[in-house]
C-alpha positions in Angstrom: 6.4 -54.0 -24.9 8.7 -51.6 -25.9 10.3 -49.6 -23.0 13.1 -46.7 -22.6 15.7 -46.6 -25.1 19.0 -43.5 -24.5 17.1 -41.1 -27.2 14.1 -41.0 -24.2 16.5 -40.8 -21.5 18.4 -37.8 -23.3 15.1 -36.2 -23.8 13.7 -36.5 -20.7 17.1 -35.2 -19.4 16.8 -32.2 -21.4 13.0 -31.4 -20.4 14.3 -31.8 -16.8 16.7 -29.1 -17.2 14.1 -26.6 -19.3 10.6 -28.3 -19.5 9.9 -25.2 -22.3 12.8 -26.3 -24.2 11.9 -26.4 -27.7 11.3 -29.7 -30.0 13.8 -28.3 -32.6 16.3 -27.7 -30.1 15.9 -31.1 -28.5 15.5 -32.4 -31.7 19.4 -31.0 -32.5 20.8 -32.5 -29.3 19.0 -35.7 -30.3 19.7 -36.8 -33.6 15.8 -36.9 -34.6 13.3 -34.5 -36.2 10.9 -32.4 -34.2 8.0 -34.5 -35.1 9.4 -37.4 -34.1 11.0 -35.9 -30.9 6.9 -34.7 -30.4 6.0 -38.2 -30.4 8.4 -39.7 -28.0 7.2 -37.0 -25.8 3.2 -38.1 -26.5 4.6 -42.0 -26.3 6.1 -41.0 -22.7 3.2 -39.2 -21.5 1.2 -41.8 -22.5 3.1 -44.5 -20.6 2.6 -41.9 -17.7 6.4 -41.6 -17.0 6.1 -37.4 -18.3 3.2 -36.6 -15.9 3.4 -32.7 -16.9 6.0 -29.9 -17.2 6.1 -27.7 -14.5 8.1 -24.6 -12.6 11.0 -24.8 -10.5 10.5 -22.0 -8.1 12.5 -20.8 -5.4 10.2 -20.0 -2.5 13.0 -18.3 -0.6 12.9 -15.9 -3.2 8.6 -14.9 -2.8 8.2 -16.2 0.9 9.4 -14.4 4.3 10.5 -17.3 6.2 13.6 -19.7 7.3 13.7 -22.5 5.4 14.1 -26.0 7.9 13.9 -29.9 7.2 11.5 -31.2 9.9 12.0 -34.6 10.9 9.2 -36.4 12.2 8.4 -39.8 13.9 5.2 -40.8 13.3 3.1 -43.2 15.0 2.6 -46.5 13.9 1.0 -46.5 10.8 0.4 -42.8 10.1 3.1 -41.9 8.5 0.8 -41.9 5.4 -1.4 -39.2 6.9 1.0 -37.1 7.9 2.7 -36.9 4.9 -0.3 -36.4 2.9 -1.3 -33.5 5.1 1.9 -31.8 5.2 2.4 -31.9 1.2 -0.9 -29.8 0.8 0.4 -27.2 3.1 1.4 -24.2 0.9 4.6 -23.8 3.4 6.3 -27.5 2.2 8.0 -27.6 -0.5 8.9 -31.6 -0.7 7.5 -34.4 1.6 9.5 -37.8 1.7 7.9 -40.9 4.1 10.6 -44.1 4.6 9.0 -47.3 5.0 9.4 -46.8 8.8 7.0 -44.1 8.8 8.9 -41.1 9.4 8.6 -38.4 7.5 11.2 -36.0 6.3 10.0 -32.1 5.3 11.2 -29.2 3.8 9.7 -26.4 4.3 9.8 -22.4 4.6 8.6 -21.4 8.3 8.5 -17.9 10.3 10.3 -18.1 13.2 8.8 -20.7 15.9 5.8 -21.3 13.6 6.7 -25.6 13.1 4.3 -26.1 15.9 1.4 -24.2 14.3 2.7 -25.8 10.8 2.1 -29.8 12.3 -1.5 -28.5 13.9 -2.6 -26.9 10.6 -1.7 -30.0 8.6 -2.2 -33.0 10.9 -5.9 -34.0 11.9 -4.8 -35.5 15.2 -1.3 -34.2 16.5 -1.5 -37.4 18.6 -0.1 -39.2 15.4 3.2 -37.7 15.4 5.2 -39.1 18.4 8.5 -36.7 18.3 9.8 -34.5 15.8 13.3 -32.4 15.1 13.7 -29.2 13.0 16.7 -28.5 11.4 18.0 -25.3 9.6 18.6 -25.8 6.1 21.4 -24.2 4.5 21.0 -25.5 1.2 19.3 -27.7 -1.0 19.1 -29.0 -4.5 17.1 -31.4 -6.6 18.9 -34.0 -9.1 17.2 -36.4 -10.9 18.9 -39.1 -12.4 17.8 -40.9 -15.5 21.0 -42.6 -16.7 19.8 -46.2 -15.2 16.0 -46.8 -14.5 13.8 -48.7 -17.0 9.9 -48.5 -17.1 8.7 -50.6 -15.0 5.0 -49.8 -14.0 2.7 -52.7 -12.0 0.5 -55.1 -13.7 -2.7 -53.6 -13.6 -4.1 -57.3 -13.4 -2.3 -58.6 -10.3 0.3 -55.9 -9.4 3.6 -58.1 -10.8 6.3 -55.4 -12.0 6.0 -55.5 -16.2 9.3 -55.8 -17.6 10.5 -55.6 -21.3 8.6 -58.8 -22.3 5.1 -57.6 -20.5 2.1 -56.3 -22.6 0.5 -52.9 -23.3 -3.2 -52.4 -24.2 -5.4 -49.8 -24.8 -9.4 -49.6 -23.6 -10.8 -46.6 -24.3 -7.7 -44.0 -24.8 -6.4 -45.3 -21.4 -3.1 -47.5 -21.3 -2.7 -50.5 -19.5 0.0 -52.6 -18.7 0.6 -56.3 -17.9 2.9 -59.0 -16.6 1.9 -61.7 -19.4 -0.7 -62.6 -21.9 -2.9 -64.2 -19.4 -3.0 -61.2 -17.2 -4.2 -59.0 -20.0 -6.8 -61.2 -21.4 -8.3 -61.7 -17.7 -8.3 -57.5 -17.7 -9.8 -57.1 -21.1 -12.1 -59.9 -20.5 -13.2 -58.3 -17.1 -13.0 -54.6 -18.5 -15.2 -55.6 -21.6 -17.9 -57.0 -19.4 -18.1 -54.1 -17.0 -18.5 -51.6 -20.0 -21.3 -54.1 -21.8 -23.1 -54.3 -18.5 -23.1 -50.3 -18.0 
């Protein structure tokens, strides 16, 4: 299975810094030809690692508001829910949970409104056992794509794939497995699900 060599990396890098960057122009920083810089682009959506290009917006800029990182420490077990609920409030801009279950906002509040923020969001307020609100005076986003290699889960038996795993396709969709015997047991089990529909 053939995973992330540097030309991805450098492109990915690039369509972090300007997603509507050009192919020719990435193509010049690259070394390769538009069409080909096109199809890494397809190869890396496919592998589901380029989910979609969107907008960096600065919502100090459109909303009236301070912007604070709330700290909260969830119950046990509902760190999940919180953290769900928060990141579809349009006030949050980025959610984090740690594996202890507290959960770290930022977001863009008028003045004491963190209280009405949590009972909007949360379905049972009881779920989060303290919280602290900071002021933020600054923040910035910077991915880092120098190191990682593609590593998805087996979608057989949840085993990270590594270089020597196996890719298949069913039906447009990739898949993407430990070994051999994972990926025949999938295929096996996806071909007789589609026959019996």
């Amino acid at each position: 299975m053939r995973g992330l060599d540097d030309t991805d990396r450098e492109i990915l890098d690039l369509l972090l810094a300007d997603a509507r960057r050009p192919y020719s122009d990435i193509a010049d920083q690259v070394g390769l030809s538009a069409p080909a810089v096109s199809d890494r682009v397809d190869r890396l959506r496919e592998m589901g690692i380029v989910r979609g290009f969107t907008l960096d917006v600065d919502r100090s800029l459109l909303r009236t508001g301070v912007p604070v990182l709330l700290d909260i420490d969830a119950a046990p077990g509902r760190g999940e829910a919180i953290a769900a609920g928060l990141a579809d409030t349009d006030a949050v801009e980025h959610t984090f949970r740690t594996a202890d279950d507290r959960v770290l906002v930022t977001a863009t509040v008028r003045g004491t409104e963190v209280g009405a923020l949590l009972e909007r969001a949360i379905e049972n307020v009881s779920d989060v056992a303290d919280y602290e609100v900071r002021l933020l005076a600054d923040s910035e986003w910077r991915p880092d794509l120098a190191g990682p290699e593609f590593a998805p889960d087996c979608a057989e038996c949840g085993n990270t794939v590594d270089e020597e795993g196996v890719e298949e396709s069913l039906d447009g969709d990739s898949y993407y497995f430990c070994c051999e015997s994972c990926a025949d047991r999938f295929v096996e089990q996806y071909e007789s699900l589609k026959d019996g529909i």
